[in-house]
N, C-alpha and C positions, 0 to 999 in steps of 0.2 A: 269865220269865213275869211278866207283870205283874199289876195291883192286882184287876183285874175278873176276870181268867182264875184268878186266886191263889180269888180270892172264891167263883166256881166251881163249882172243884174241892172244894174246902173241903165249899161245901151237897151235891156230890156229885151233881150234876143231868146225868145222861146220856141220850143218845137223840136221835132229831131232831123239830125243834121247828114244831109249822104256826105262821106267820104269818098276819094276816088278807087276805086273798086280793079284789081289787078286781077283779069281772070286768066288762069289758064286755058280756056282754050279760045280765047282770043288776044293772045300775049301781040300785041301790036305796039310799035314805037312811038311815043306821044308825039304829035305832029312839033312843040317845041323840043329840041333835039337835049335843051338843058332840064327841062324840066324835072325830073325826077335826079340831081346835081344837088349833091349837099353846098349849104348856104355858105357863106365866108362868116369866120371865126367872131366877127362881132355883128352876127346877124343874131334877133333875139329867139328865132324858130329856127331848125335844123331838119331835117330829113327822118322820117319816123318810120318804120315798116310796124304796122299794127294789127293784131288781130282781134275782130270784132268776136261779140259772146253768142253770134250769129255762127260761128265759123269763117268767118270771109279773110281774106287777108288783102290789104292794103298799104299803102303810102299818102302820107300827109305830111306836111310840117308842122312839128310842133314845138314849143318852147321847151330852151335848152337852158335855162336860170331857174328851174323847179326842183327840189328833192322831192319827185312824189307829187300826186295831182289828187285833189278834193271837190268832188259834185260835177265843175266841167272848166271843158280844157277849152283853149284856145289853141283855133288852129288855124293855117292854110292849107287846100288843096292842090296849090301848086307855088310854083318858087315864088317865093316874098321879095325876092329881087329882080325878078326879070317880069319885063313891061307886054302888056298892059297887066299892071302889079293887080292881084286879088284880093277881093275884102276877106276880113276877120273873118272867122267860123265860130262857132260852138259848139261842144259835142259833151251829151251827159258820160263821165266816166264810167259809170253802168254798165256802158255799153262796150265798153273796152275791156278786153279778155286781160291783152298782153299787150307791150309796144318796143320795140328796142330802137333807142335813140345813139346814132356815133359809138356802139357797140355798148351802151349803159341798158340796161335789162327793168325795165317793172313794171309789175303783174297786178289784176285787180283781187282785190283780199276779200272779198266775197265769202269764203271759206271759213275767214277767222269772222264773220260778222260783219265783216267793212265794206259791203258793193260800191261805196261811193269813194274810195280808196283806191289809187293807182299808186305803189311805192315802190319806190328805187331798191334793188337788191345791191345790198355792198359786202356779202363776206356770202362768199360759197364754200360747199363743204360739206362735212356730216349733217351739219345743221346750217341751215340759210337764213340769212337776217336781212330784214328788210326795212327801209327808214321810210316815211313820213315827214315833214317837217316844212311847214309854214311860216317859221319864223326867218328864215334864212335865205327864202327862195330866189329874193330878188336882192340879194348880196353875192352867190354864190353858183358861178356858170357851174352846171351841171359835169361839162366836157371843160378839164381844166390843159390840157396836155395834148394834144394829139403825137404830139414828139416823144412824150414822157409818160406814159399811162401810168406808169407805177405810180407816180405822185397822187395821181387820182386818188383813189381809194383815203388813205393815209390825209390827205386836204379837208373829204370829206368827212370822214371821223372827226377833224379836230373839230371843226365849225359844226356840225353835229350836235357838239359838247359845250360846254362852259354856259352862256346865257340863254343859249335857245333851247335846251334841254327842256323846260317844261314843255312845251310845244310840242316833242320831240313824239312819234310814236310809231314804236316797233313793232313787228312781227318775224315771230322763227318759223322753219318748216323744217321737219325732219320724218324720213321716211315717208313723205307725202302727204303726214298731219300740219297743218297752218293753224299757229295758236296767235291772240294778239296781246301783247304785253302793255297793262295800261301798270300807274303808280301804286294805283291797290292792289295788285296780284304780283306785282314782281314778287317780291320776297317770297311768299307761299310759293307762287308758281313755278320759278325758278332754281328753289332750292330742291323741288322736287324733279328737275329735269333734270339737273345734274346729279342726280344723288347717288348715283354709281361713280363720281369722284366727287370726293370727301373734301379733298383739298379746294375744291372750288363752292363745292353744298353748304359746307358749314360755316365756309365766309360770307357766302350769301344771307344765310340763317342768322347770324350774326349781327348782319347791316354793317360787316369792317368795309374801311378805307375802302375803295377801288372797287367793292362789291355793291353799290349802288344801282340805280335805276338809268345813271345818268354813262353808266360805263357797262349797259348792254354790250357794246359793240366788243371792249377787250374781254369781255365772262365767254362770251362766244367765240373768240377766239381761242380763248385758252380751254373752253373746252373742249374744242374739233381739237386740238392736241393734244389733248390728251385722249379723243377716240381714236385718232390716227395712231396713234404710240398702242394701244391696246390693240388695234385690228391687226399688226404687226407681229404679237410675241407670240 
């Protein structure tokens, strides 16, 4: 359990939590004119449009130094900077469908097994890959760039990799099946998902260099290129 859940637990905050609830047909302007105003760049919560596994769609703020959220989030309902400032929230990830944070996207993995899993989507494509990761969360602003988004992505992979890799846990979806990749089924699992390219299957099956557990992120790339090269000829 990590730093935010640890935290938590700790204040002892149980029960379930409303969020601020944006309805269509009462779409009215918050009587604070800022309120619903992304945070400044070293605020540790940002601006979230979420949606609940209710249907509902909402705005909150939520913490912007997470790859990915485990059992429950920390949140505000309204700006964490503007006064009379709001207390802490809680909210079980259960209950969150979807959230996209400063245009970052992640979904609850319910599907692969995971309800209490919110993870960050970082490679779109034939096949989507989705991280998890505890170890890094509070090393690693989530929105590195708003100048530069490219960097995004490519920052996060690195830090991704090297130490925190055991921690690390993935999820693909292709076609609309959500599988989760733990350290004992990569090899099996993955050799068979590529296995229509060879070049990428049998390095998997293999355990060569660069086909690890721990370089999910470039197997998935290389192999959406090699679906995109095939959907082509």
């Amino acid at each position: 359990m990590y730093a935010f859940v640890r935290f938590a637990l700790v204040v002892g905050f149980i029960g379930s939590v409303s969020l601020s609830t944006i309805s269509a047909a009462s779409a009215q302007a918050p009587s604070d004119s800022s309120a619903w105003h992304d945070t400044s760049s070293k605020a540790r919560h940002g601006l979230a449009v979420v949606r609940t596994t209710d249907g509902k769609t909402v705005r909150s703020y939520f913490p912007v130094n997470c790859i990915g959220f485990e059992e429950k989030i920390s949140y505000f309902s309204r700006s964490p900077e503007v006064r009379p400032f709001p207390r802490i929230q809680y909210v079980d990830v259960k209950k969150i469908a979807s959230a996209t944070i400063r245009g970052h996207q992640l979904e609850n993995m319910a599907a692969a097994g995971a309800p209490d899993v919110l993870a960050l989507r970082l490679i779109e494509g034939p096949v989507e890959l989705f991280a998890f990761s505890g170890s890094v969360g509070d090393q690693v602003p989530l929105i590195f760039s708003v100048l530069n988004p490219a960097l995004a992505a490519p920052t996060l992979l690195a830090h991704l990799g090297g130490s925190a890799i055991e921690r690390n846990r993935w999820f693909v979806r292709r076609n609309g099946q959500l599988l989760a990749l733990t350290h004992g089924n990569f090899r099996r699992l993955m050799s068979e998902y590529t296995a229509d390219c060879l070049a990428v299957s049998t390095q998997i099956k293999q355990g060569s260099e660069g086909f690890h557990y721990k370089d999910t992120p470039q197997i998935i790339n290389l192999y959406n290129q090699f679906l995109r090269e095939t959907a082509t000829r």
